[in-house]
C-alpha positions as CSV (number, residue, x, y, z in Angstrom):
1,X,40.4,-24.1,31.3
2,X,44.2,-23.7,30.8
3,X,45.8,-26.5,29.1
4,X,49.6,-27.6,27.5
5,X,49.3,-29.6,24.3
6,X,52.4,-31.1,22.9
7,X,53.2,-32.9,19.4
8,X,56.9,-33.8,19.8
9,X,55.7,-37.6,17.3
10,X,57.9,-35.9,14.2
11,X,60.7,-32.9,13.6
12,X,57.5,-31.0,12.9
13,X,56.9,-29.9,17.0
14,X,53.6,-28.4,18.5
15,X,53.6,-26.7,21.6
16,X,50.5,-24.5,22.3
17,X,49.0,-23.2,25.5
18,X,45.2,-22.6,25.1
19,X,43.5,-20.7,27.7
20,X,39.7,-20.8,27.5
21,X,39.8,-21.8,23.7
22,X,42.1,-19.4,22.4
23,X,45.7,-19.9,22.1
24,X,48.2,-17.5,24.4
25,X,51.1,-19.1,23.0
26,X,51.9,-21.6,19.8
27,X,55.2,-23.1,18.2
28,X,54.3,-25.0,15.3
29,X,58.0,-25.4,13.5
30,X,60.7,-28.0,13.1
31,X,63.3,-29.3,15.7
32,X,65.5,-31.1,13.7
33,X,68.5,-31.6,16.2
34,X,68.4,-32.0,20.1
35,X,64.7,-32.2,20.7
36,X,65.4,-34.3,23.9
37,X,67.1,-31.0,24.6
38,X,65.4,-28.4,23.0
39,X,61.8,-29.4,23.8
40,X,62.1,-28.0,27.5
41,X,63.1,-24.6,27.5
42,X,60.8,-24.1,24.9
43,X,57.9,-25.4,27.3
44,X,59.9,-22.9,29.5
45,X,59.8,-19.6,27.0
46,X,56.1,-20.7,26.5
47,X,55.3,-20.0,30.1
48,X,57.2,-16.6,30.2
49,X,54.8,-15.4,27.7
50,X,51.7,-16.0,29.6
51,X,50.7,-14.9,32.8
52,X,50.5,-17.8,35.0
53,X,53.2,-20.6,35.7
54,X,52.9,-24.5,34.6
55,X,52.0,-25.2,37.9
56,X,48.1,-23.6,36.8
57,X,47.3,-25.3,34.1
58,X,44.4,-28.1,34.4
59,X,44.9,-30.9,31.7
60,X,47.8,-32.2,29.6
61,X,46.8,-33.2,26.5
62,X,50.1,-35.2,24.7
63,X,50.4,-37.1,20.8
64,X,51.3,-40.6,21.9
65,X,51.6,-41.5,18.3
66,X,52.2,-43.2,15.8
67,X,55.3,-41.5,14.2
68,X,58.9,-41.4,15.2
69,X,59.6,-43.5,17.8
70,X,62.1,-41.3,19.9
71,X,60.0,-38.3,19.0
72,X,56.9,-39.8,20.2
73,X,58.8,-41.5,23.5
74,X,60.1,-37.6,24.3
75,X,56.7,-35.7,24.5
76,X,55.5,-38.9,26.0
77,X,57.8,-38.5,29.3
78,X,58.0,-35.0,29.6
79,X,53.8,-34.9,29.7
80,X,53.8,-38.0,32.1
81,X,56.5,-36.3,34.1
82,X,54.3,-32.9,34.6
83,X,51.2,-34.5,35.0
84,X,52.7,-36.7,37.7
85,X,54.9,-34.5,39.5
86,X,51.9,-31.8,39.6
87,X,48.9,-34.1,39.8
88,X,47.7,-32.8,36.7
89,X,45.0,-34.6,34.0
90,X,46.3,-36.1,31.3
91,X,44.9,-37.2,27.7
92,X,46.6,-38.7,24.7
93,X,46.0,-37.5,21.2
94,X,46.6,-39.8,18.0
95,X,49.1,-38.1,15.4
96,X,46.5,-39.6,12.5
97,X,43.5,-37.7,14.3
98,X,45.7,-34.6,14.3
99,X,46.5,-34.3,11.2
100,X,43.2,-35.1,10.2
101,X,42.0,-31.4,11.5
102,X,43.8,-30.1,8.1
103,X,40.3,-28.2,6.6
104,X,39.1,-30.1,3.5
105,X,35.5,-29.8,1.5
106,X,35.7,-33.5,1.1
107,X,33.8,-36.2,2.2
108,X,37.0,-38.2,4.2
109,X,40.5,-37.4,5.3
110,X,42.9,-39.6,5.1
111,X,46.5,-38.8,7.5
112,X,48.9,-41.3,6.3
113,X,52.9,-41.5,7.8
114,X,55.5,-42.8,5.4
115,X,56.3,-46.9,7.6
116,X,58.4,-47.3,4.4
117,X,58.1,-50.7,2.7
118,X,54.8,-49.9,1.4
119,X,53.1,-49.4,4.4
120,X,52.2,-46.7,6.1
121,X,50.2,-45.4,9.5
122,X,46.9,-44.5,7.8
123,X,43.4,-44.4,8.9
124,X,39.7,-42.3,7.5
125,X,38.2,-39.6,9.8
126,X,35.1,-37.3,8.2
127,X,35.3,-33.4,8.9
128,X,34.0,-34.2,12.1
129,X,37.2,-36.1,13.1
130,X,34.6,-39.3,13.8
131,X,36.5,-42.5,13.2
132,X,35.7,-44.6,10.0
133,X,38.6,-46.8,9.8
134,X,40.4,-46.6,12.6
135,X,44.3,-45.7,13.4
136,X,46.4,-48.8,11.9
137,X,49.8,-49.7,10.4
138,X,48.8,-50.9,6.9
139,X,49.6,-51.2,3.4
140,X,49.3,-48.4,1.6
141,X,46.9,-50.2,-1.2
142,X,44.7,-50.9,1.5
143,X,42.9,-47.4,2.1
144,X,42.7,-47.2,-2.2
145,X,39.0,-47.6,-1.7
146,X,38.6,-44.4,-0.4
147,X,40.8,-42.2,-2.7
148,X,38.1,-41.3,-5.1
149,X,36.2,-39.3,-2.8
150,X,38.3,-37.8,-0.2
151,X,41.2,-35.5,0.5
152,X,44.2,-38.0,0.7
153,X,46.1,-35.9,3.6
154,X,49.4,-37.7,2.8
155,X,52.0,-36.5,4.7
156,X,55.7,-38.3,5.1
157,X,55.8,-37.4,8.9
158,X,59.0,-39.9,9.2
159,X,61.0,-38.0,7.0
160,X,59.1,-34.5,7.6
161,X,58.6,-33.3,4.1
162,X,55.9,-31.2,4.2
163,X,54.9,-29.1,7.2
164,X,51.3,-30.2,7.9
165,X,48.5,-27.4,8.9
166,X,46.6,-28.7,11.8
167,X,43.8,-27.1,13.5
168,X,44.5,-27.9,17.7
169,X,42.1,-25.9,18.7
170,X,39.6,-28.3,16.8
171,X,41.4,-31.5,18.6
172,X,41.4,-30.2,22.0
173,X,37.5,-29.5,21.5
174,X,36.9,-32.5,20.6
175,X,38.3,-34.5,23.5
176,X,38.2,-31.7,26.1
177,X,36.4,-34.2,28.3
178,X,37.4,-37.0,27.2
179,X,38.2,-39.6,30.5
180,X,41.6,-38.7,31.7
181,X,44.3,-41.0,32.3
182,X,46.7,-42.3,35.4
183,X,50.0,-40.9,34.3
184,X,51.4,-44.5,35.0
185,X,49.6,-46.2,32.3
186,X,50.0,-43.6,29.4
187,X,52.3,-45.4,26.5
188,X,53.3,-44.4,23.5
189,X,51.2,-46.0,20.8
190,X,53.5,-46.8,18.2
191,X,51.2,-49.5,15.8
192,X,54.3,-51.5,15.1
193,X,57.7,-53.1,16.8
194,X,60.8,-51.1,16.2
195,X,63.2,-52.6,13.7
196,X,65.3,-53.9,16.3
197,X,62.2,-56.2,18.0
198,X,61.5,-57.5,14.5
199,X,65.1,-58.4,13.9
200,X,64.9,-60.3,17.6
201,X,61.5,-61.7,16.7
202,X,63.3,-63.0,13.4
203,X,65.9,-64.3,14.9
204,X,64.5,-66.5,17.3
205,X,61.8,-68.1,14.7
């Protein structure tokens, strides 16, 4: 099973190509300028490493979000674009879930992304990446009831401030078979309105 997995949600980019659970190529590192630019020839120099083309790979997996919103819309389009254009599988991956794969001896982890204002994208996973509160934009005091007892994976993904260490090979593992998706209808999931739709949304109340 050959497969591309892309993280383009922050400056902190993942590209990886895993072949039968191992990885034959990985760029975890940050693109701070130009990613709309950048991000394809280094899909590109990934394929000249390995031994086979894009066009032999089986399944896409792509992080639809939540995080930066023109990050997120990039890898969105370019794993839409492949999947459609060579009729290839696709599954979405949520940015919280992967950062949740950072190893912790702790009962919960908790991936949280800086939404400013007091807020931030947060959910709980346990170290089996199952779901106890689920993926939400929400005030910051809100996941306080789990701080005593878990890893608090709190990351500022918006302003990329720490470089996070996720595990993809766990990710991929874990939803491997998950039901693929019609190209069409993948969407990045953001959790909010961009600024601009809440000024709008203002405005005409």
């Amino acid at each position: 099973m050959k497969i591309l997995f892309l993280d383009t949600s922050s400056f902190f980019v993942t590209v990886a190509l895993i072949d039968n659970n191992k990885y034959v190529f990985l760029f975890q590192d940050e693109i701070r300028d130009d990613m709309s630019s950048k991000i394809m020839p280094l899909i590109s120099k990934a394929f000249d490493k390995v031994s086979y083309s894009i066009k032999d790979i089986d399944k896409i997996m792509v992080v639809n979000g939540p995080g930066s919103f023109t990050g997120v819309r990039i890898g969105v389009t370019i794993a839409k674009t492949i999947a459609w254009a060579l009729k290839k599988d696709i599954i979405t991956i949520s940015s919280l879930e992967l950062l949740s794969t950072t190893s912790v001896d702790t009962k919960y982890v908790i991936p949280m992304i800086d939404a400013r204002r007091g807020f931030v994208y947060g959910a709980v996973y346990d170290n089996n990446l199952n779901v106890i509160k689920s993926d939400s934009y929400i005030e910051y005091n809100s996941l306080s009831e789990y701080f005593d007892e878990s890893t608090i994976v709190s990351y500022d993904k918006l302003d990329n401030s720490v470089l996070p260490k996720v595990d993809v090979l766990k990710i991929v593992n874990k939803h491997i078979n998950d039901s693929t998706l019609n190209p069409h209808s993948v969407k990045p999931n953001y959790l909010k309105i961009t600024e601009a739709e809440e000024k709008l949304v203002k405005k005409n109340d």
